[in-house]
C-alpha positions as CSV (number, residue, x, y, z in Angstrom):
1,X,100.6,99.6,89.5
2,X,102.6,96.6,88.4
3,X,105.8,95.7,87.8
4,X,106.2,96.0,84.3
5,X,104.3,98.9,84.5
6,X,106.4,100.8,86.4
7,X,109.7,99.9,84.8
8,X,107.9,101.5,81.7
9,X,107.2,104.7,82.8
10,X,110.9,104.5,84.6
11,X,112.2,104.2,81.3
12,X,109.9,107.0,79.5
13,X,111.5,109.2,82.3
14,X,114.7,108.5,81.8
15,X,113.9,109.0,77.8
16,X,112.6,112.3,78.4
17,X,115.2,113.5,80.7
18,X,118.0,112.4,78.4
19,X,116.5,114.2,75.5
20,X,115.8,117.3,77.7
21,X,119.5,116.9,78.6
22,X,120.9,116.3,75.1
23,X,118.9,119.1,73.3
24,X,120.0,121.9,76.0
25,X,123.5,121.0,75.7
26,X,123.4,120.8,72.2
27,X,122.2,123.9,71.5
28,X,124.8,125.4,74.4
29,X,127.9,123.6,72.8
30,X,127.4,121.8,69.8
31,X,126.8,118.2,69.1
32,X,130.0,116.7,70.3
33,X,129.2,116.8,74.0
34,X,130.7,114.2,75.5
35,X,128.0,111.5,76.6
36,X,128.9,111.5,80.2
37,X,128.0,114.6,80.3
38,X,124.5,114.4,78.7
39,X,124.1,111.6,81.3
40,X,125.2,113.7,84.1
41,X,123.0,116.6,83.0
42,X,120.0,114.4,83.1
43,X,120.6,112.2,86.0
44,X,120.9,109.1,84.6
45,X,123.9,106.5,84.3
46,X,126.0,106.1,81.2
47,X,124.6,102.6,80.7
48,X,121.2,103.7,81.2
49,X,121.9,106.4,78.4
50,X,123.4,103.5,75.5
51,X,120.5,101.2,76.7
52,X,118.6,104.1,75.1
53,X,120.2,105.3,72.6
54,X,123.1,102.8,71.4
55,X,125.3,106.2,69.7
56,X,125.9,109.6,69.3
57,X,123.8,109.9,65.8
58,X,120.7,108.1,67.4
59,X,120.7,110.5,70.6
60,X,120.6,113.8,67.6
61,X,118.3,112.1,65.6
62,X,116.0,111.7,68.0
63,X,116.4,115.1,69.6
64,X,116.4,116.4,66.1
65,X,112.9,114.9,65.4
66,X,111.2,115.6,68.4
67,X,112.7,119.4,68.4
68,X,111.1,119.7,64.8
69,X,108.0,118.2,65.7
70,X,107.2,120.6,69.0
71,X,108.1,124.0,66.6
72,X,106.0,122.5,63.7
73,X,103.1,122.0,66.4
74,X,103.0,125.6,67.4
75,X,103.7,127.1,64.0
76,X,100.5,125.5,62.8
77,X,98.5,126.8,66.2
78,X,99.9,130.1,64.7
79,X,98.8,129.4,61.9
80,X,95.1,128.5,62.9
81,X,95.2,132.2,63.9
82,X,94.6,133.5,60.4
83,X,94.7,137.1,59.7
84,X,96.8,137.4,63.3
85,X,99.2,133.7,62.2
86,X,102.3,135.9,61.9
87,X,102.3,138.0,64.8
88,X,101.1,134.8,66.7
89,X,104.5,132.8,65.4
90,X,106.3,136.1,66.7
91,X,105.1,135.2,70.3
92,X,106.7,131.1,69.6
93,X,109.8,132.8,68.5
94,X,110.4,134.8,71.6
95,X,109.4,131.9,73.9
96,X,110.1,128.8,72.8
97,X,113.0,126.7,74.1
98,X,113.0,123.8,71.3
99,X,113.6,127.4,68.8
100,X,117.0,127.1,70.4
101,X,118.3,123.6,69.4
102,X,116.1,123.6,66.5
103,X,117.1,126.4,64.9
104,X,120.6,126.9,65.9
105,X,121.7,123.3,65.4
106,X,120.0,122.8,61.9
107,X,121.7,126.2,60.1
108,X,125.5,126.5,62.4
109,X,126.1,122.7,63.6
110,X,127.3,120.0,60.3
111,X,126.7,116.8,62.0
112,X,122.7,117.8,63.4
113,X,122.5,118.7,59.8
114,X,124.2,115.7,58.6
115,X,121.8,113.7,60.5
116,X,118.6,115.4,59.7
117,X,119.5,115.3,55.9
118,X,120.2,111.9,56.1
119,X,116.7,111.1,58.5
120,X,114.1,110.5,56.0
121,X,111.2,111.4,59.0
122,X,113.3,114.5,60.2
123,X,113.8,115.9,56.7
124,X,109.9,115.4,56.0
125,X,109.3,117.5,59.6
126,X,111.7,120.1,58.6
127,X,110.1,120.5,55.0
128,X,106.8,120.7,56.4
129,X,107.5,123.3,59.1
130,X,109.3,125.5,56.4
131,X,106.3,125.3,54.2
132,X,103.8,126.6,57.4
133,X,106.8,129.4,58.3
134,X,106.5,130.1,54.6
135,X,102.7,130.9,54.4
136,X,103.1,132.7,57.7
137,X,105.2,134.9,56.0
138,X,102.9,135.3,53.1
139,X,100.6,136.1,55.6
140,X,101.8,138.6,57.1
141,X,102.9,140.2,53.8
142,X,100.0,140.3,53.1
143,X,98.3,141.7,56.1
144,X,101.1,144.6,55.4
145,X,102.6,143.5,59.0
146,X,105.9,142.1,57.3
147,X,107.9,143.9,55.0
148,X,107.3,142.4,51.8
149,X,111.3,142.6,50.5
150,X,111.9,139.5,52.6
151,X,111.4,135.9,52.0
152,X,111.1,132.8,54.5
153,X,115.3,132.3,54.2
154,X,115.8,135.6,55.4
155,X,113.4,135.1,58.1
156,X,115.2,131.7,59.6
157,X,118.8,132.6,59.0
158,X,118.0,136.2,60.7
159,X,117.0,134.6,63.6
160,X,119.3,131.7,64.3
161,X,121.7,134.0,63.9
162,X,120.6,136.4,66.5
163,X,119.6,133.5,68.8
164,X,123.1,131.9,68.3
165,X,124.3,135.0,69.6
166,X,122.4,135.7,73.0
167,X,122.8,132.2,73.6
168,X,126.7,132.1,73.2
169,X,126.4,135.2,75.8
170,X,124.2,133.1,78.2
171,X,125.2,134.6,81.5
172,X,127.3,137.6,80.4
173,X,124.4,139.6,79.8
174,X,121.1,139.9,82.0
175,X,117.5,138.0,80.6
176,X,116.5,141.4,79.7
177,X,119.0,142.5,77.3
178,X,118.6,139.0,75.8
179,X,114.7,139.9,75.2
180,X,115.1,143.5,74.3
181,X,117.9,142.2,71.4
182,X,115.7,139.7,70.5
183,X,112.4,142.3,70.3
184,X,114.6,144.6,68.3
185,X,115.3,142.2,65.7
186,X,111.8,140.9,65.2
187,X,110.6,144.7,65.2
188,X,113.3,144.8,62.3
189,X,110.7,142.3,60.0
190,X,107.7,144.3,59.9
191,X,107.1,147.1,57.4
192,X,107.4,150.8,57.9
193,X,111.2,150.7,58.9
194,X,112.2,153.1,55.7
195,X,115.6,150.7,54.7
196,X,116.6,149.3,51.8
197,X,118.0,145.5,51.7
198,X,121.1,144.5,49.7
199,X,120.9,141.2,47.6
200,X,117.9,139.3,46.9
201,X,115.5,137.5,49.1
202,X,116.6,134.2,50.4
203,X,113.9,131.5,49.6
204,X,112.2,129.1,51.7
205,X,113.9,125.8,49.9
206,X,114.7,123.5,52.7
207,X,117.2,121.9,51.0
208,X,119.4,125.4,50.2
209,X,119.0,126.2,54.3
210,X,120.0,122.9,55.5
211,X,122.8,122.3,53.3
């Protein structure tokens, strides 16, 4: 391996490991971590991190877009299921690590959503992957697996909201709980649970969810 080379993949590394860093804190605590931190967290020194990314609002952005991207690639795997595309996106939401930024930053944090709204190749990420969450939904309304009183909206605020919670209780409560709460909630979207919803369905305009 050369030189050059090296110090390339070197610097990949230290990309990755700073965006690792950046999105798990983010989603912990919010978008004003200090950067010292996020350069602590992924083992890298401060200047390393501004050689990278020269301010806070480049470091989100580019968190922000590659957070999007990863959710949009496995809701259109689910989607390439078909007939079985919602229950299939129920499995993503369960286990998917990028839900937690993604979700939780986009709806609860101003400045990620600042930034996205403002990100022209962000906002065109997070259009597309509420359009494929959209005909999931559709789809599983009408496989008669999702209650058909809900709309996409309700869908994503339900579950950043729940996920905001267990994450906030990160460590107060055991892995289990965390997946049982989550399970309940999810079991709360399909049809057959006898309740009626106040209000009207919230719809899937990106624009209304991110402002």
């Amino acid at each position: 391996m050369t030189e050059p080379q090296a110090l390339r993949i070197d610097a990949r590394r230290n990309r990755d490991q700073i965006v690792a860093a950046a999105k798990t804190l983010f989603a912990e605590r919010g978008a004003d971590v200090p950067m010292e931190e996020i350069a602590r967290r992924a083992g890298v020194g401060v200047g390393t991190l501004y050689r990278r990314f020269p301010d806070r609002e480049a470091l989100v952005r580019e968190v922000a877009r590659e957070s999007l991207a990863v959710l949009l690639t496995h809701a259109n795997r689910a989607q390439a299921d078909g007939g079985q595309g919602w229950e299939s996106f129920l499995g993503v939401l369960e286990n998917l690590p990028d839900l937690w930024f993604t979700l939780r930053s986009t709806v609860l944090s101003p400045a990620i959503r600042t930034v996205i709204l403002d990100d022209p190749e962000a906002l065109a990420t997070a259009q597309e992957l509420l359009s494929v969450i959209n005909g999931l939904v559709r789809a599983g309304q009408q496989a008669g697996t999702l209650r058909p009183d809900v709309d996409t909206g309700d869908v994503v605020i339900l579950i950043t909201l729940v996920i905001s919670g267990l994450r906030a209780s990160a460590g107060a409560l055991p892995d289990t709980v965390h997946a049982r709460m989550l399970a309940l909630t999810l079991d709360g979207l399909r049809t057959g649970s006898g309740s009626t919803l106040p209000g009207k369905p919230l719809t899937p305009d990106p624009m209304d969810l991110l402002r």
